[in-house]
Structure formats: C-alpha cells, structure tokens
C-alpha positions in Angstrom: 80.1 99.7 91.8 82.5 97.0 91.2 81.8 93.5 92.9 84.0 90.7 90.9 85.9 87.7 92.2 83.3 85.6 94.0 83.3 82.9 91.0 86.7 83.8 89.9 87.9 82.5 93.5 86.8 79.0 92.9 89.7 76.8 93.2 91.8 75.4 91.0 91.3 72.8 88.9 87.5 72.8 90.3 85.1 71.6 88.0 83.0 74.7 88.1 85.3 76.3 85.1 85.1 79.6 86.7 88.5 79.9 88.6 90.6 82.9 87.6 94.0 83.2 88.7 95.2 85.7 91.6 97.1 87.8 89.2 95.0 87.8 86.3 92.3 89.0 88.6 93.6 91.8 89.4 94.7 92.6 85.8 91.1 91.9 84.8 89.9 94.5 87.6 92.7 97.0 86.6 91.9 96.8 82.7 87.7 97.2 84.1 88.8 100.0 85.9 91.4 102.1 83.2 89.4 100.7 79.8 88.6 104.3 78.2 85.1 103.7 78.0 85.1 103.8 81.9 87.3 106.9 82.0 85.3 108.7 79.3 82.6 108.4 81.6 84.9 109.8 84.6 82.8 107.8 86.8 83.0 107.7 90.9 83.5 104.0 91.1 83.1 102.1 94.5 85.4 98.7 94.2 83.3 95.6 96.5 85.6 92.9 98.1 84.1 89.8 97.3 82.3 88.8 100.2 83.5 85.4 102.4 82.4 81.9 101.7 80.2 79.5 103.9 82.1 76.4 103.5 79.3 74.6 105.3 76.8 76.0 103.8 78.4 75.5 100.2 78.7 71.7 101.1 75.2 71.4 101.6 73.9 73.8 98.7 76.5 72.0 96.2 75.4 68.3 97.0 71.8 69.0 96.7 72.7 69.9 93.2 74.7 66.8 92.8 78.0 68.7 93.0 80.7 66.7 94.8 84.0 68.6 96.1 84.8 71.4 97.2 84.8 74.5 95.1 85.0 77.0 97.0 87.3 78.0 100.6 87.1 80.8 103.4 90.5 80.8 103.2 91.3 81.3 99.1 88.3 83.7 98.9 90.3 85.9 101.4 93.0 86.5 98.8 91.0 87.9 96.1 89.2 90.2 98.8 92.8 91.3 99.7 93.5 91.6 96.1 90.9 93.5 95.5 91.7 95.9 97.9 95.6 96.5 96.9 93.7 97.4 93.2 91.8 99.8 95.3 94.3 101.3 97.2 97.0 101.1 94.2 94.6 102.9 91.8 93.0 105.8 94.5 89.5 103.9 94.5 87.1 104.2 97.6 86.8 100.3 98.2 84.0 98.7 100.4 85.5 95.9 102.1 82.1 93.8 102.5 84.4 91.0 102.8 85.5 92.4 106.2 82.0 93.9 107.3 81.1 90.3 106.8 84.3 89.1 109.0 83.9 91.6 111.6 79.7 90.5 111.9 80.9 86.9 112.3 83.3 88.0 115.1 86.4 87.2 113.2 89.8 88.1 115.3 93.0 87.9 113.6 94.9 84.8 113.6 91.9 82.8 114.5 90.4 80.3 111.8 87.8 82.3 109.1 84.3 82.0 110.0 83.1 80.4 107.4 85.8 77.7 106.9 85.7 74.1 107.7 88.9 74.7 110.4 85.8 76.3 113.0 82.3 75.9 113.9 79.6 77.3 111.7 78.9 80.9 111.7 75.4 81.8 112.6 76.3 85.3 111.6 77.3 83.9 107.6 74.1 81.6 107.8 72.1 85.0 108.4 74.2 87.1 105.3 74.7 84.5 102.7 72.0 81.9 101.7 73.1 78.8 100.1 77.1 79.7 101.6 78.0 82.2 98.5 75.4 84.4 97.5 73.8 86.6 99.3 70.3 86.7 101.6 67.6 89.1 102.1 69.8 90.4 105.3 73.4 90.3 103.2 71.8 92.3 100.6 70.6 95.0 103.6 74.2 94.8 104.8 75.6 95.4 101.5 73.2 98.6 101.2 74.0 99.8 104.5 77.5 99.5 103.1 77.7 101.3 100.1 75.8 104.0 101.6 78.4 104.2 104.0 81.1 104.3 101.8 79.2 106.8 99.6 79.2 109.4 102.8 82.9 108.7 103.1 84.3 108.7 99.9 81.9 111.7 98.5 80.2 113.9 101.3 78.8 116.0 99.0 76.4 112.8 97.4 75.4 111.6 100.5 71.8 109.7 99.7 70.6 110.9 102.9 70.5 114.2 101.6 69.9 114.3 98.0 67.5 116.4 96.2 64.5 114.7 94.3 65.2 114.2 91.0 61.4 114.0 89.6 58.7 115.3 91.3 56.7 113.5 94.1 54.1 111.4 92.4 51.0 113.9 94.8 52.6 117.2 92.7 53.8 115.3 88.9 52.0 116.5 86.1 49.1 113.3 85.7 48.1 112.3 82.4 44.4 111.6 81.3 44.3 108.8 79.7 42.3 109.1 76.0 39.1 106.3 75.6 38.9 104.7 72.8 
C-alpha cells in the first residue's frame, strides 16, 4: 500500500516546509511505483488517495501548537487525491479512493462546498474519521481497514482475507517449547 500526499498537499509557501508541487507529486509517485526495486519484487500494490482535510479542526489543532495560518485546505487536498488517482488509473493500479469514502461518509454531493473546508459547516462525519483535522482516529483507521479489504476483494478475488488459509498454526495445535531452568 501506497498512501502519500497528505503533507505534500500543504500549501504553498506554508511554513510547514513540506509542500510538494502537483506535478512533482505525481512524478514522485510514478518513480515509487516503476523504481526496479519495486518491480523486482512484482508486488500487488494498492495506491491510497490521501484522505480530506478538517479545516476546522486543523485550525484548532495548529494553534494549540502555536502554529498560525493555514496550512492545509479541503479544497487543494482534493487535487493530489485526484492526482493520485490519474497515477492509478494511468499506470493499471487498483487505487482506494479513501479520499472519496471519506467524502461520501460526510455526505459530500458534487458542486457543493467540501466537507471539511471553511466555505461549509463542520463535518461531524470528519470530526469522527480524522482527529486533530489530518490524521486519522481510532474510527478513520477502521474505515481505512474496511477499505483496503474492500479493494483487496476487488482488485484480487483470489487473496480475499476473508478467506485465507493460516499461515502458522493456531497457537492450541503449535509445537510449545519447554523452557530450560537454569
């Protein structure tokens, strides 16, 4: 699994340092992806959208560390999710769009302001997943779970968790080991 762009969608000229321009994003993630040692490994690689922002929640998390500004918006942290899924689609990768499952949670509709950005009301439903506005809560990382198992079923039937076979024996049938007394 693949999740970049989170802190490389900071925006420009932010103090953070981390910003990383659209298009060298995507070069970064397409260099990740082709480097040899990946494809010598001829992995099954799951590309993550970054997830959205809680510009609210960022306000509030940044200030009580004495950060003023704003870093971080719904709306720029859109474009590297879509970024990241062009990569996806451009190089054949099974991508999970967490950045929509978050979205869709939060009752996005198209052509309404983001959840999450400063043009609408809070989201409850980003106040759940993400828990200082960027990274994620005990319930984002359950959705994020739920998600790449998900993906796994549809991108790879045949390794579908739900059905693997154990790969050690269960811990009442595994050889024990007595240990020696001094």
């Amino acid at each position: 699994m693949l999740l970049f762009g989170s802190n490389d969608a900071c925006l420009p000229g932010s103090d953070s340092g981390q910003h990383v321009p659209l298009e060298t994003y995507k070069t970064n993630l397409r260099k990740i992806i082709q480097h040899q040692t990946v494809k010598n490994q001829n992995p099954r690689l799951i590309l993550v959208t970054p997830p959205p922002v809680d510009e609210y929640s960022l306000e509030t998390s940044d200030a009580a560390k004495g950060i003023l500004g704003t870093r971080r918006t719904a709306e720029h942290t859109k474009l590297y999710a879509d970024a990241c899924r062009e990569v996806g689609q451009d190089l054949g990768l099974v991508v999970l769009d967490l950045w929509s499952m978050f979205m869709e949670a939060a009752g996005f509709k198209p052509g309404e302001p983001l959840p999450g950005s400063k043009k609408t009301k809070k989201s409850a439903v980003l106040d759940l997943l993400l828990s200082d506005g960027l990274h994620f809560s005990a319930e984002g990382y359950k959705a994020l779970f739920e998600g790449t198992m998900t993906t796994i079923k549809r991108g790879w039937p045949d390794q579908d968790p739900t059905y693997s076979a154990f790969v050690h024996l269960p811990w009442a049938v595994a050889p024990k080991h007595e240990a020696e007394t001094p």
